[in-house]
LOTIMAR-169569 format. One record per residue (C-alpha): residue in three letters; x, y, z. Coordinates in nm, 4 decimals, decimal comma, padded with zeros to 6 digits. Last residue first. Example, Ala and Ser with C-alpha at 12.3 -4.5 7.8 and 13.67 -1.06 7.14 Angstrom:
BEGIN
TORNU  aa       c1       c2       c3
TORNU SER  01,3670 -00,1060  00,7140
TORNU ALA  01,2300 -00,4500  00,7800
This chain:
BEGIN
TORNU  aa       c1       c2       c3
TORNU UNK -03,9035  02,9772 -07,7590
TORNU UNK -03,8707  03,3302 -07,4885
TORNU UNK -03,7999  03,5668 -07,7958
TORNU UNK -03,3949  03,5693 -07,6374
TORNU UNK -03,3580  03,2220 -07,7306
TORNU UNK -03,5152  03,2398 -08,0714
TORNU UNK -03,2951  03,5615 -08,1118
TORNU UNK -03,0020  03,3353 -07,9538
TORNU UNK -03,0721  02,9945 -08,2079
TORNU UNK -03,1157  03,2258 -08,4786
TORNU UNK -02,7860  03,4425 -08,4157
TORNU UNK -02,5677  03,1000 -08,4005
TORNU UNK -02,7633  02,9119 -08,6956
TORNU UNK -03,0575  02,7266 -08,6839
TORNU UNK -03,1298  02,3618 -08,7596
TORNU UNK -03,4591  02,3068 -08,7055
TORNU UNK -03,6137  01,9351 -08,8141
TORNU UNK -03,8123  01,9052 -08,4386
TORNU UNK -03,5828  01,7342 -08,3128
TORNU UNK -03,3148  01,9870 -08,4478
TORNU UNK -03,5200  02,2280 -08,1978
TORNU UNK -03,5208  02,0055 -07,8962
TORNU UNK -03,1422  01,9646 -07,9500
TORNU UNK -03,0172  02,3206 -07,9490
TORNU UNK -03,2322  02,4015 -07,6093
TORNU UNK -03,1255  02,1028 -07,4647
TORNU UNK -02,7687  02,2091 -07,5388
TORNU UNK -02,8224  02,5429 -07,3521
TORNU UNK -02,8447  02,8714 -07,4923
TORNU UNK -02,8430  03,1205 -07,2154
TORNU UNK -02,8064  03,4176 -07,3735
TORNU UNK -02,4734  03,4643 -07,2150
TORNU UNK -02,3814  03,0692 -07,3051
TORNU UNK -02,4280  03,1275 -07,6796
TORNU UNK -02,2497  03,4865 -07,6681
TORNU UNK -01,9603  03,3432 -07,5247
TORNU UNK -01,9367  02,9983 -07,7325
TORNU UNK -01,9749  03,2806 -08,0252
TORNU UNK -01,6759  03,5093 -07,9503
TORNU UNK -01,5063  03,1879 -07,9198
TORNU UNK -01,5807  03,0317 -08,2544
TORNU UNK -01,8623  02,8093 -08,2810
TORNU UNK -01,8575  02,4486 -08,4573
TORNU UNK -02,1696  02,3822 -08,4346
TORNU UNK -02,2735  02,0212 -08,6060
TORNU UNK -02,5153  01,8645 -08,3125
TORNU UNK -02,2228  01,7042 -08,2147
TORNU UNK -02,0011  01,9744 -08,2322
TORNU UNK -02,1988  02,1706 -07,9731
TORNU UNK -02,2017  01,8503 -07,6962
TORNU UNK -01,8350  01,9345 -07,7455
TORNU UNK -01,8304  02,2680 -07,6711
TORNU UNK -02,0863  02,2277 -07,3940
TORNU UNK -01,8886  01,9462 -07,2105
TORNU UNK -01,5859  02,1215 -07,2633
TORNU UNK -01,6925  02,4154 -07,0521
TORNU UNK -01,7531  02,7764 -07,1434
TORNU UNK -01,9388  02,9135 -06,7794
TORNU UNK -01,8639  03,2544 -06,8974
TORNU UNK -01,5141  03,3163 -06,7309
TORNU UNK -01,4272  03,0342 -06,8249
TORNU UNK -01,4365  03,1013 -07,1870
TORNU UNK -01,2848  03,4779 -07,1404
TORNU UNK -00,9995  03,2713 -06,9087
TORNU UNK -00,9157  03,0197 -07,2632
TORNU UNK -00,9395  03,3253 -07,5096
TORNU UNK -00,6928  03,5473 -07,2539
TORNU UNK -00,4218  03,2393 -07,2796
TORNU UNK -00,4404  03,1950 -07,6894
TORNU UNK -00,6145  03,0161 -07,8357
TORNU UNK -00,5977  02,7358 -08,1148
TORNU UNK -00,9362  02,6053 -08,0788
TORNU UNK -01,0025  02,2068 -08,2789
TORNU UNK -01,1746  02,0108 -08,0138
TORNU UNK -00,7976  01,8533 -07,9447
TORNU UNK -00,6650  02,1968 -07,8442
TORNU UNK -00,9942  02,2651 -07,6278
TORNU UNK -00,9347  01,9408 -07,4466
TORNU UNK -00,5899  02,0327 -07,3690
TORNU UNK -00,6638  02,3874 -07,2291
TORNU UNK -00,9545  02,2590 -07,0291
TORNU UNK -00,7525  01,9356 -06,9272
TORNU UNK -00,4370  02,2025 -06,8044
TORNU UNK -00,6707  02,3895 -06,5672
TORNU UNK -00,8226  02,7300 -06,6211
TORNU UNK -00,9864  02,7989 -06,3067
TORNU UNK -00,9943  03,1812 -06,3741
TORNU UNK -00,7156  03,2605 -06,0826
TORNU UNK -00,4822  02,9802 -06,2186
TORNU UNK -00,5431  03,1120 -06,5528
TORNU UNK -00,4207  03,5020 -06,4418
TORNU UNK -00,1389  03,3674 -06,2399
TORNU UNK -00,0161  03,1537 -06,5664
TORNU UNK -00,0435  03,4475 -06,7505
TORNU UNK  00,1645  03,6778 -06,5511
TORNU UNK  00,4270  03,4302 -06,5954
TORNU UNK  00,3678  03,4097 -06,9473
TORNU UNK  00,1960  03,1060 -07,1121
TORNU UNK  00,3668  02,8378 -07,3392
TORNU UNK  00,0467  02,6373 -07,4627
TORNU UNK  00,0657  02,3024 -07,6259
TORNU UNK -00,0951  02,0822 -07,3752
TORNU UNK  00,2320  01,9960 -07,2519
TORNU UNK  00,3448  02,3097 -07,1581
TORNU UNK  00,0149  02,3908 -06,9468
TORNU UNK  00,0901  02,0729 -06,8109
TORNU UNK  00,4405  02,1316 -06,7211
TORNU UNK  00,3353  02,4937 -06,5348
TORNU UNK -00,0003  02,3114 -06,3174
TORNU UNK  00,2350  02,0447 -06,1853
TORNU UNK  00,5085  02,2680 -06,1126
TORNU UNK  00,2702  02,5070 -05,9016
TORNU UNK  00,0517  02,7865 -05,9339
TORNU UNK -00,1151  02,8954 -05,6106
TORNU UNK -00,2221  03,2274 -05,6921
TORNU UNK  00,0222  03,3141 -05,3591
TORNU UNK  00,2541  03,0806 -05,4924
TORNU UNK  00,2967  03,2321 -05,8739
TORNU UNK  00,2962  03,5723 -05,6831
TORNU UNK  00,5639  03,5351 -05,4657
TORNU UNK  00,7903  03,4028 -05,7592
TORNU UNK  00,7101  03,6936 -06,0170
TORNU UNK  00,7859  03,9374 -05,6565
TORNU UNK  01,1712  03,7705 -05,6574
TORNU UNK  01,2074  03,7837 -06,0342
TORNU UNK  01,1300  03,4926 -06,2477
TORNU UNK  01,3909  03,4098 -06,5438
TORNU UNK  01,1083  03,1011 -06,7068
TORNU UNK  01,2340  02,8241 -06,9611
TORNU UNK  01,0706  02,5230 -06,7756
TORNU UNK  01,3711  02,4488 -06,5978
TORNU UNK  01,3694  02,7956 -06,4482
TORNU UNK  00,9934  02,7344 -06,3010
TORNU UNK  01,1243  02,3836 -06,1929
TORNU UNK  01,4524  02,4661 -06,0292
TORNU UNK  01,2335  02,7583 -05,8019
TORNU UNK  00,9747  02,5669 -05,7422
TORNU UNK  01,2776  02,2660 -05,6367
TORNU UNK  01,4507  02,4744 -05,3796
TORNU UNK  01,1939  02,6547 -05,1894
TORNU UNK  00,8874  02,9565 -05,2362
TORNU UNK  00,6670  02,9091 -04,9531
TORNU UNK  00,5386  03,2180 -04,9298
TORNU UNK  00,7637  03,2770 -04,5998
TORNU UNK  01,0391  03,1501 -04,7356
TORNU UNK  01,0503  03,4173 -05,0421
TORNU UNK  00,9795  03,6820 -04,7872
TORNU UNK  01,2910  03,5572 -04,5536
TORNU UNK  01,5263  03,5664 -04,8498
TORNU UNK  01,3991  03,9040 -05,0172
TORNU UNK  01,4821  04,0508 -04,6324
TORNU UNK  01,8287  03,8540 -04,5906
TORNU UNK  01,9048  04,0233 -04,9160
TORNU UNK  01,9766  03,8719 -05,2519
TORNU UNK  02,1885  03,9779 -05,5027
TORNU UNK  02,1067  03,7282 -05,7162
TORNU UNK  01,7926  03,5849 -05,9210
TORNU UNK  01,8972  03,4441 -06,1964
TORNU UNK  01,7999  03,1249 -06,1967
TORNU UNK  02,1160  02,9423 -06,0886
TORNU UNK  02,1397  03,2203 -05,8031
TORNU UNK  01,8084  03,1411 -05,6607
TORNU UNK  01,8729  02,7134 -05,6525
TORNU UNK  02,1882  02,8260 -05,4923
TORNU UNK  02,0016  03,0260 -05,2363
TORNU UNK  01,7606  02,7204 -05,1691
TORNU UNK  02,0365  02,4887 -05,1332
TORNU UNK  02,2147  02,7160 -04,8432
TORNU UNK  01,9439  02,6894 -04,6715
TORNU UNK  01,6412  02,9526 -04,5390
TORNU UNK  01,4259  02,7934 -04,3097
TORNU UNK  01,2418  03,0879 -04,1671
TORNU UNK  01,3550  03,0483 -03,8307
TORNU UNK  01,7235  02,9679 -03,9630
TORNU UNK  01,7171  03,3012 -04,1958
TORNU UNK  01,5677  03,4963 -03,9415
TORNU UNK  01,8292  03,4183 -03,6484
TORNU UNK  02,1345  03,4438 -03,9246
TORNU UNK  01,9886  03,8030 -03,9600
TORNU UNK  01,9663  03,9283 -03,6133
TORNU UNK  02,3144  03,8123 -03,5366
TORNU UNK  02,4222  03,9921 -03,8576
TORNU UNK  02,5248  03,8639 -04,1885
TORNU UNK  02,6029  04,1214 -04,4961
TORNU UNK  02,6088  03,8532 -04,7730
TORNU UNK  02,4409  03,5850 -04,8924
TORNU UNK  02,6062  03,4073 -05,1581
TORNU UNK  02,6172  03,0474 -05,1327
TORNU UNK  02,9492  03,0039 -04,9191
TORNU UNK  02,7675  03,2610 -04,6712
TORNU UNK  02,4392  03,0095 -04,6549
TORNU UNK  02,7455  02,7669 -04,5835
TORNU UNK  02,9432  02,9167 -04,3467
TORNU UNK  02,6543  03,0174 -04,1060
TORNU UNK  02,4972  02,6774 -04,1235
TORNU UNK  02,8274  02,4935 -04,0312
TORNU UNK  02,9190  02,7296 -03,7552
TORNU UNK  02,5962  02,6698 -03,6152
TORNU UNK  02,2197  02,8539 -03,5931
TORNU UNK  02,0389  02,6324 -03,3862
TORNU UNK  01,7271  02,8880 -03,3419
TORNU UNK  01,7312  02,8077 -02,9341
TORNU UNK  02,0874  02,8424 -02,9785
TORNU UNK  02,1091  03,1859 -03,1879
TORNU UNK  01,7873  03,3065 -02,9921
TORNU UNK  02,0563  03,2160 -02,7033
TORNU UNK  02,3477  03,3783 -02,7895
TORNU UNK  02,1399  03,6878 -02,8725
TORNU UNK  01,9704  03,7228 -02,5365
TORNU UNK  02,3135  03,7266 -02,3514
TORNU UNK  02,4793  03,9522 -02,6382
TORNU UNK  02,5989  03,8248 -02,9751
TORNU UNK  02,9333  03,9330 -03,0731
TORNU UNK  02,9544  04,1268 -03,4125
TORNU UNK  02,9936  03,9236 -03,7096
TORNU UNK  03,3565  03,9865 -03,9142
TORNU UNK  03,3706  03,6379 -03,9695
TORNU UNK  03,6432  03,5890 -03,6977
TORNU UNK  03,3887  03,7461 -03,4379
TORNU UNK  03,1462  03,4703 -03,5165
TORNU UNK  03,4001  03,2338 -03,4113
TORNU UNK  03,5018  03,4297 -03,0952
TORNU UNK  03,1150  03,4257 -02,9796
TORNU UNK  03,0958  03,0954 -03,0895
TORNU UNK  03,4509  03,0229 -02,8351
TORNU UNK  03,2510  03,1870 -02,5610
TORNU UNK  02,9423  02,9562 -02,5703
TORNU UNK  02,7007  03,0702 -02,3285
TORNU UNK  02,5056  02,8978 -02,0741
TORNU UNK  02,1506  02,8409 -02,0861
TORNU UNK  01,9494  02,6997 -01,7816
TORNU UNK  01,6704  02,4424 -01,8251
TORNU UNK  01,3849  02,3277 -01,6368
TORNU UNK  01,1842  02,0458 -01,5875
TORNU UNK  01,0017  01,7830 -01,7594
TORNU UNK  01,0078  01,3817 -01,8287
TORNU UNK  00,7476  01,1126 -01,9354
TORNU UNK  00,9095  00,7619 -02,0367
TORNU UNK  00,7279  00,5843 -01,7492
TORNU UNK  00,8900  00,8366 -01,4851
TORNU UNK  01,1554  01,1371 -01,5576
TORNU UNK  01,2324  01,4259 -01,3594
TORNU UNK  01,3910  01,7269 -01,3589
TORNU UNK  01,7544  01,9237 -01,4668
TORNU UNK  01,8565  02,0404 -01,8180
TORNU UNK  02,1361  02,2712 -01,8848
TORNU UNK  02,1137  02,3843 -02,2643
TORNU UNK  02,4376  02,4710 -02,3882
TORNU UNK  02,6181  02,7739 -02,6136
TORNU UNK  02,5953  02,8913 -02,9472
TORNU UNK  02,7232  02,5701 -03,1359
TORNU UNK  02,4857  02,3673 -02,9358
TORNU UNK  02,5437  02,1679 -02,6584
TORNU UNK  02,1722  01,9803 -02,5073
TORNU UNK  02,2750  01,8856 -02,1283
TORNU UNK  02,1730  01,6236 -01,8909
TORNU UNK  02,0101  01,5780 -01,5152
TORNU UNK  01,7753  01,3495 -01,4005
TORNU UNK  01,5936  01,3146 -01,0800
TORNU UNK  01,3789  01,0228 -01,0627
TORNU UNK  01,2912  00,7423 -01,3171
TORNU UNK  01,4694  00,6354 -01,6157
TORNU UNK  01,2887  00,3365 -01,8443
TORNU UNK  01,1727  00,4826 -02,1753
TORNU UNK  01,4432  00,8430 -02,1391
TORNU UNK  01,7103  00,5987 -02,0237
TORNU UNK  01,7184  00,3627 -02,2831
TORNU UNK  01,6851  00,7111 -02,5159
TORNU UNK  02,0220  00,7965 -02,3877
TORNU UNK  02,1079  01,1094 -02,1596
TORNU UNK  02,4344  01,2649 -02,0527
TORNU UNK  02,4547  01,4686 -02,3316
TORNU UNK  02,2417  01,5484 -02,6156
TORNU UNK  02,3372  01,6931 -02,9324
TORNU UNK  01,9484  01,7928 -03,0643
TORNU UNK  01,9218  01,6032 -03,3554
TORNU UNK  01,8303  01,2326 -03,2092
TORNU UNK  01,6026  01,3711 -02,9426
TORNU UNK  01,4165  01,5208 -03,2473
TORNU UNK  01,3331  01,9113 -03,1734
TORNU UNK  01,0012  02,1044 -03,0818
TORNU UNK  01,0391  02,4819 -02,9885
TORNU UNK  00,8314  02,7215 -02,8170
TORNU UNK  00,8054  03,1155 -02,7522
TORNU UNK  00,6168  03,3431 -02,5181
TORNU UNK  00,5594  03,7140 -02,4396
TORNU UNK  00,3846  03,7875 -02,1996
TORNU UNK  00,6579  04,0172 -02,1072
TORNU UNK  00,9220  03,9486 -01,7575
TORNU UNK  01,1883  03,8791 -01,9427
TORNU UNK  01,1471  03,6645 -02,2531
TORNU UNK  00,9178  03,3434 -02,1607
TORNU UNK  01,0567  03,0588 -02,2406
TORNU UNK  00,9820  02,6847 -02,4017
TORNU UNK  01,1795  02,4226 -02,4706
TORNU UNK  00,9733  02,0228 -02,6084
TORNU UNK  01,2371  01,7081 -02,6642
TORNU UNK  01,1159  01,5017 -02,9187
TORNU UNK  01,0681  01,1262 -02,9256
TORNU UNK  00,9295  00,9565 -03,2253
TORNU UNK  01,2070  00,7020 -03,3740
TORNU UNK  01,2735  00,4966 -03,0994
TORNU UNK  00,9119  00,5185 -02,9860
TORNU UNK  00,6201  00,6884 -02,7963
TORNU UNK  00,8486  00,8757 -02,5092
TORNU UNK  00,7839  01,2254 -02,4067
TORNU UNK  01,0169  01,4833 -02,3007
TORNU UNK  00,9210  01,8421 -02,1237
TORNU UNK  01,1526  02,1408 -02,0924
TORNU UNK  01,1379  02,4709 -01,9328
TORNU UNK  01,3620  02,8114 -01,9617
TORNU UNK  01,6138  02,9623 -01,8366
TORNU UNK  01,8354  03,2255 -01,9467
TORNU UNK  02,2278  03,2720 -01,8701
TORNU UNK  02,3753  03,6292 -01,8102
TORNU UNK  02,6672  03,7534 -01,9874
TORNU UNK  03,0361  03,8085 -01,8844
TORNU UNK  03,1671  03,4971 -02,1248
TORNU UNK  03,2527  03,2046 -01,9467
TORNU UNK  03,2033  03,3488 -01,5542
TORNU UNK  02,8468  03,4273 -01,6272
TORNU UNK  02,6686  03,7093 -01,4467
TORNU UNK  02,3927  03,6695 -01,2404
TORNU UNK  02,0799  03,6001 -01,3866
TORNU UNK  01,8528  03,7177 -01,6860
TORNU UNK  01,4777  03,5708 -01,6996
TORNU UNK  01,3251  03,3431 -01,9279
TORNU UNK  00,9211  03,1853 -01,8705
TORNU UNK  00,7411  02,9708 -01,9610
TORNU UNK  00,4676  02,8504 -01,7182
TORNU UNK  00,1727  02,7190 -01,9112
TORNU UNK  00,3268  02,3881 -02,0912
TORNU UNK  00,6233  02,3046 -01,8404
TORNU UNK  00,3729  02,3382 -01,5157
TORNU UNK  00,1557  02,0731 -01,6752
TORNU UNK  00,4529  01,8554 -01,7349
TORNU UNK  00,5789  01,9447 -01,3391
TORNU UNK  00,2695  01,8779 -01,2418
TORNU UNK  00,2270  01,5059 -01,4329
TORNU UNK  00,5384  01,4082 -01,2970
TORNU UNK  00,4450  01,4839 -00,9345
TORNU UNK  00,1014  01,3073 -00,9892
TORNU UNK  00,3404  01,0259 -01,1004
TORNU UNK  00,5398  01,0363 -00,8101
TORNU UNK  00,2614  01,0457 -00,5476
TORNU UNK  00,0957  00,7394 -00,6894
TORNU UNK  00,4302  00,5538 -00,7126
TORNU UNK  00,4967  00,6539 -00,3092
TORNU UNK  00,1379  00,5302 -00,2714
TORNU UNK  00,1030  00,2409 -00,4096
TORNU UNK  00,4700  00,1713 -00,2469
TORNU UNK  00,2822  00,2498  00,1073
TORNU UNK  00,0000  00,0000  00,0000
């Protein structure tokens, strides 16, 4: 009964701690730090166990003494961890204590672990020789709240070197934070600069991220004979053109503009409308193809036209469907031995018949 209870108490103790991880974040500065002269932060951090290959390692913080709050999720397996395996994390229980090192400095962990559930709290200590590093590459120092948005970011030595390798110049501390947050690698500035599209600033970068612009959009649009610009890209996402959409277009015979492939996307002109068109017998051109959508023009109705021998031409597949000529309109009159032409069939239309 007493070990019911011990385990009873131990698990409720877990579970407060986890609650107390997800609602009180918060980051403070301390006293001084011996490495460096700057203040450590702390912070919170919950673990959870499901398998070998799913455990992640939760940090939050609140900066200062705002409301305002920040979380991260990273893989146990890509966070540098120290003193901790993942045998311990499913079968540990008690008091643990084990470190995260990144480039920027290292994540002290201390709490408690039971039935591959863990949480506690975290201080961050500086890395001195980072600060050096960055120093060497003509970046200034990072502060005490620098060194650890650069941590809590994982900016490294390796990640700073190669987005620079690739071409972007003019890194700050503030910079390299926005480019990691916003996912911005060194393929996806190479991809850039083999269409075109260089200089680049951190700002162009972080926009391009941020509408979802990456590495193989970019390799596609250029591979299919396009030199976007930065806003050409921005806009071919935000209408929500993609590869798929460009190589059909291409394949159904048409070679549209940039701008024209926004404007078809926005009409609902898909790559079966333009190829079905083709093979009905329209050569057109991008602004015939939106006009026809634009006015309820569908292949069914086309077709169902050349069947009962109408073979329309665009400005007359507009003004058939305007006047509401439908193909049960066309047929009931050829039942009846009618075979009217385009005006007829509207003024008979139009007359109420």
């Amino acid at each position: 009964m007493k070990t019911t209870s011990h385990r009873a108490a131990a698990i409720a103790a877990c579970g407060l701690a986890a609650c107390l991880a997800l609602i009180s974040f918060w980051v403070h500065a301390r006293a001084a730090s011996a490495d460096v002269g700057m203040p450590p932060y702390e912070g919170t951090w919950r673990l959870n166990y499901r398998s070998a290959q799913a455990v992640n390692i939760d940090f939050a913080y609140r900066y200062g003494g705002s409301n305002w709050e920040e979380s991260r999720t990273v893989q146990f397996a890509q966070t540098g961890v120290q003193g901790l395996t993942l045998d311990q994390v499913q079968h540990a229980r008690g008091d643990v204590h084990f470190s995260i090192v990144h480039d920027a400095g290292s994540f002290d962990c201390r709490g408690y672990f039971l039935d591959g559930n863990g949480s506690g709290v975290f201080t961050f200590v500086p890395s001195s020789s980072f600060a050096d590093a960055l120093a060497s590459r003509g970046i200034d120092r990072p502060d005490a709240g620098e060194a650890f948005r650069l941590a809590f970011s994982d900016v490294s030595l390796a990640y700073i070197d190669s987005v620079r390798n690739a071409g972007v110049n003019g890194l700050t501390v503030e910079g390299l934070i926005r480019l990691a947050d916003h996912d911005v690698t060194a393929p996806f500035v190479a991809a850039l600069h083999t269409g075109g599209i260089t200089p680049l600033s951190i700002d162009d970068l972080v926009r391009l991220r941020d509408h979802d612009v990456d590495p193989k959009f970019v390799a596609g649009v250029v591979a299919a004979g396009y030199r976007p610009g930065i806003d050409d890209l921005v806009q071919l996402r935000d209408h929500d053109v993609d590869l798929g959409f460009v190589s059909a277009m291409h394949q159904s015979g048409y070679t549209p503009s940039l701008a024209e492939l926004v404007q078809l996307r926005d009409h609902d002109v898909d790559a079966s409308f333009a190829v079905g068109m083709h093979k009905l017998g329209y050569r057109l051109v991008a602004g015939d193809l939106v006009r026809l959508r634009d006015h309820d023009v569908d292949l069914e109705y086309v077709s169902g036209l050349k069947k009962l021998n109408y073979t329309p031409t665009t400005d007359d597949l507009v003004r058939l469907r305007d006047h509401g000529v439908d193909l049960d309109f066309v047929a009931r009159l050829q039942a009846h031995g009618y075979h009217p032409s385009v005006d007829d069939l509207i003024r008979l239309r139009d007359s109420g018949i």
